[in-house]
C-alpha positions in Angstrom: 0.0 0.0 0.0 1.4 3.6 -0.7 2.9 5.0 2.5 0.6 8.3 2.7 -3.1 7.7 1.2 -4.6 11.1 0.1 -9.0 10.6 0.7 -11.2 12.9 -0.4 -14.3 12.8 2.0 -17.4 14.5 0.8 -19.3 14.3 3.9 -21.6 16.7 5.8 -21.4 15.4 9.7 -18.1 16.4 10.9 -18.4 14.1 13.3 -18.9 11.1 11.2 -16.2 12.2 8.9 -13.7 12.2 11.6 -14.8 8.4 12.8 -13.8 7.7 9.3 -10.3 9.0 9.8 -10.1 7.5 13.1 -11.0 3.9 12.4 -8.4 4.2 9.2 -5.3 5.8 11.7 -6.4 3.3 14.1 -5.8 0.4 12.0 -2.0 1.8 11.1 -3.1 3.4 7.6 -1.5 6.9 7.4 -3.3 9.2 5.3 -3.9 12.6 4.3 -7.8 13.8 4.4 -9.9 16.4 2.7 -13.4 17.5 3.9 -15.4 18.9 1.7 -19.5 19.6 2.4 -20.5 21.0 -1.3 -20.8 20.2 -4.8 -18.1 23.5 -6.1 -15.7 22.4 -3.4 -15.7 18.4 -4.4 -15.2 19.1 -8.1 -12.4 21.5 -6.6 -10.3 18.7 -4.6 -10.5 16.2 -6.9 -8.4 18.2 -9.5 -6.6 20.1 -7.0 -6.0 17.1 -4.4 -5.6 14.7 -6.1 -7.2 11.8 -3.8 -6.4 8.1 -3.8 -9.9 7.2 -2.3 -12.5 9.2 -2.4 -15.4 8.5 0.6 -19.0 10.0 -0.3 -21.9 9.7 2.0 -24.8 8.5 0.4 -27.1 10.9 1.5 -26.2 15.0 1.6 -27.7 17.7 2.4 -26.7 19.8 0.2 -25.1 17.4 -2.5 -26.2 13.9 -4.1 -23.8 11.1 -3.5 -24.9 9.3 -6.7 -24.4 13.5 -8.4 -20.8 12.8 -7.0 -20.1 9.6 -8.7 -20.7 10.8 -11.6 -18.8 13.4 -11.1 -15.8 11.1 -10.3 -16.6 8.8 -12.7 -16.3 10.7 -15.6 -13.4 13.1 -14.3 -11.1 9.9 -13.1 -13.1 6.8 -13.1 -9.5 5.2 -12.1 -9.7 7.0 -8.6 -11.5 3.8 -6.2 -14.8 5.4 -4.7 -15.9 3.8 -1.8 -19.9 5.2 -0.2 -20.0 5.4 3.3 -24.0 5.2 4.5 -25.7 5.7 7.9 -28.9 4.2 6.3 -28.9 0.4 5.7 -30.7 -1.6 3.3 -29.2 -4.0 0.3 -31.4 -2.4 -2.2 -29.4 0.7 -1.4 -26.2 -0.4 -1.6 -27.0 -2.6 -5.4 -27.6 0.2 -6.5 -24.5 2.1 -5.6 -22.5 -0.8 -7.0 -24.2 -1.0 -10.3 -24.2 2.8 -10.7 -20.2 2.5 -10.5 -19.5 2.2 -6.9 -16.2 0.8 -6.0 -17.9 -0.7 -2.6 -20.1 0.5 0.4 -19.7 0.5 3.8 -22.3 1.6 6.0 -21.5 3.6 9.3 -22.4 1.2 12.2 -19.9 -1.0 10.6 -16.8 1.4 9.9 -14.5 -0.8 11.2 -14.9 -2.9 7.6 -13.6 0.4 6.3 -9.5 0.2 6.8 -10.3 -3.7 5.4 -12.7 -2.7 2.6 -9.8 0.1 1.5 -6.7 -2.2 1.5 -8.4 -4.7 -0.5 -9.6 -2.2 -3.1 -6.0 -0.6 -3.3 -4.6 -4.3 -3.8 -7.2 -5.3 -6.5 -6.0 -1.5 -8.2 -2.1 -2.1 -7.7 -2.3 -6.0 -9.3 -4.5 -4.1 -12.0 -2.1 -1.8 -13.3 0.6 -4.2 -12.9 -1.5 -6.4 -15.2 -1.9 -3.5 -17.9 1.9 -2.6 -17.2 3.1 -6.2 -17.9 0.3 -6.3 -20.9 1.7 -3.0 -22.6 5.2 -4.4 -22.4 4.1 -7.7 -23.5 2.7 -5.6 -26.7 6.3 -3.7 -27.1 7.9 -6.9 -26.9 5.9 -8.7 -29.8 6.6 -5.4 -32.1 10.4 -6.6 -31.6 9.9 -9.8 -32.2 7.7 -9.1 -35.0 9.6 -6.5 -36.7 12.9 -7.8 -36.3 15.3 -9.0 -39.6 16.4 -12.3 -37.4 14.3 -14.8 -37.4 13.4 -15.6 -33.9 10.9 -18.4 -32.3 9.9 -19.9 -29.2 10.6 -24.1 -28.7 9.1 -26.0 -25.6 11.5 -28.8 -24.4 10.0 -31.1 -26.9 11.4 -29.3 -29.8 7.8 -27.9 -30.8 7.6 -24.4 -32.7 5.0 -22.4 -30.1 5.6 -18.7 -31.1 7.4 -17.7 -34.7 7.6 -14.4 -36.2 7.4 -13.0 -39.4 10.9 -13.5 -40.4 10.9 -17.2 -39.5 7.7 -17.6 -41.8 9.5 -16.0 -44.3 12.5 -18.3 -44.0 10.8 -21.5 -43.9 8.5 -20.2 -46.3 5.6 -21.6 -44.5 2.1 -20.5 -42.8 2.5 -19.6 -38.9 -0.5 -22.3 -38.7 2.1 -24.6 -40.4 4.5 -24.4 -38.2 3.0 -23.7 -34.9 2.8 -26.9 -31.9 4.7 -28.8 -34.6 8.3 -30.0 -34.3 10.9 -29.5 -37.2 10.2 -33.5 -38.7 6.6 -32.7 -38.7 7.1 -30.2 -40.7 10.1 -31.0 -42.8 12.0 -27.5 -42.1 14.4 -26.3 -39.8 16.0 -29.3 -39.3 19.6 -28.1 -38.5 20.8 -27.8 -35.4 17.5 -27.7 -33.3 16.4 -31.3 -34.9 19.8 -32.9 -33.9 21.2 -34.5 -30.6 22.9 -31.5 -29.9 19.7 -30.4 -29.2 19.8 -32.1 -25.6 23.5 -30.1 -25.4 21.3 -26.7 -25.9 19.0 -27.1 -23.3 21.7 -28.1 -21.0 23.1 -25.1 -21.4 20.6 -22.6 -21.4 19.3 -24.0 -17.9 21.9 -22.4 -16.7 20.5 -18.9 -17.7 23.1 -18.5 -20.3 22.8 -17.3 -24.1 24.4 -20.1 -26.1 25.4 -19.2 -29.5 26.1 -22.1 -31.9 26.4 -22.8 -36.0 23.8 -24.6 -38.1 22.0 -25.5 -41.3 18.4 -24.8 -41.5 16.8 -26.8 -44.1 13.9 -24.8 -45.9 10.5 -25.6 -47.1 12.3 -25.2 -51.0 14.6 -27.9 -50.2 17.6 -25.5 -49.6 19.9 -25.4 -46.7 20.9 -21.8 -45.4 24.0 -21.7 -43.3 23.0 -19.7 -40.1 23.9 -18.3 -37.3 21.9 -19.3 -34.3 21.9 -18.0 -30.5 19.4 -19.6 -27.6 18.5 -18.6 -24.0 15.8 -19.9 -21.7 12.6 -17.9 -22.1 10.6 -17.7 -18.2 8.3 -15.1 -19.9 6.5 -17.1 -22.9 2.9 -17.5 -22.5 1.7 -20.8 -21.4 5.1 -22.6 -21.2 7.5 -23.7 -18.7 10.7 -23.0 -19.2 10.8 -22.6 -23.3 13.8 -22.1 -25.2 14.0 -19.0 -27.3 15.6 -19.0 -30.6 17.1 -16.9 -33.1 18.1 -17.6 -36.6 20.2 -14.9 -39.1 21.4 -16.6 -42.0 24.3 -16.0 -43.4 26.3 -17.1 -46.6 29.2 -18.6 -44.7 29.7 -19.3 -41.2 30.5 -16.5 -38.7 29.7 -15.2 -35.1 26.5 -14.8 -34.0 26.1 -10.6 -34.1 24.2 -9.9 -31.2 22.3 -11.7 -28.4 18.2 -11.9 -28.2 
């Protein structure tokens, strides 16, 4: 959790607002707070405050809660907001949730509050970890895809289970060709990745090192390009354990692999 939570509290019971604050600091969550009673002072502090949480009673005296979520919503529908009710009923609190609601806690129970809030900024952190890891995921397969190497993905039974465009064009087959086949299946690639030394490879690469070796890679025309070919264990491919990644450049004699994936 971040060390200092900034909440926004749109509440008009002081009183209440401060219980808030006390059951949070009571259960070790440091925090900043802002009180606001009105409609012109909300829309105020959330671009001037910039709040973590934001905490809206339901029902206002001089403001709508459900007014307020909208609000929120369509300013920074990222920032969690949580409604914190005196007046019980399930209908109520449906509602809430379906209008956009992060969660709601009513007031004789705001002890669920420091709970409710940890476990809403957990769910948000593993979130934009999750669109963090999926963006760089994305940069990653523009690499791959754009890159004048051929590189592909092997599981430890030799199988083809991510190729890029260059290793299409190589072969000079179909991605749905090649893909969860193995180079005898498919009658390409049978160099150095087919062979015994194979076994040697994987060996290798277990121990996290890049391995760069010499090989002929058979093609679907019947020709046999000399290449240069470098291979690293891959902890990252989707849906594998422990894959071996591959990369292919040929080359018109043999030479040093260039550069490492």
């Amino acid at each position: 959790m971040k060390k200092v939570l900034h909440i926004l509290i749109l509440e008009d019971e002081p009183a209440d607002a401060e219980l808030m604050k006390h059951e949070l600091r009571k259960a070790n969550i440091s925090l900043i707070s802002k009180c606001v009673e009105t409609k012109k002072n909300f829309i105020k502090e959330l671009q001037e405050f910039c709040p973590d949480i934001i905490l809206v009673d339901y029902q206002l005296s001089y403001f709508s809660g459900l007014e307020a979520l909208n609000i929120a919503q369509k300013k920074y529908p990222e920032i969690p907001f949580i409604f914190v009710s005196g007046v019980p009923g399930e209908e109520r609190a449906i509602e809430a949730i379906k209008t956009g609601a992060t969660d709601y806690v009513l007031k004789q129970h705001l002890s669920r509050l420091p709970q409710v809030i940890t476990r809403i900024l957990n769910e948000f952190r593993e979130k934009q970890e999750r669109k963090h890891a999926e963006e760089n995921l994305k940069r990653y397969q523009y690499i791959v895809e754009s890159a004048n190497d051929a590189i592909f993905y092997k599981d430890l039974k030799s199988r083809y289970i991510v190729v890029n465009n260059k290793t299409i064009e190589v072969f000079g087959l179909s991605r749905e060709e090649i893909l969860g086949k193995n180079c005898s299946k498919i009658g390409v690639g049978g160099g150095l990745t087919q062979s015994p030394v194979f076994l040697q490879i994987l060996a290798d690469v277990l121990d996290r090192t890049v391995q760069k070796y010499q090989t002929f890679e058979n093609t679907a025309l019947g020709a046999a390009i000399c290449a240069a070919m470098a291979a690293t264990l891959a902890h990252t491919a989707p849906k594998m354990t422990c894959p071996l990644r591959c990369g292919i450049r040929s080359c018109s004699r043999p030479r040093t692999w260039a550069s490492t994936l």
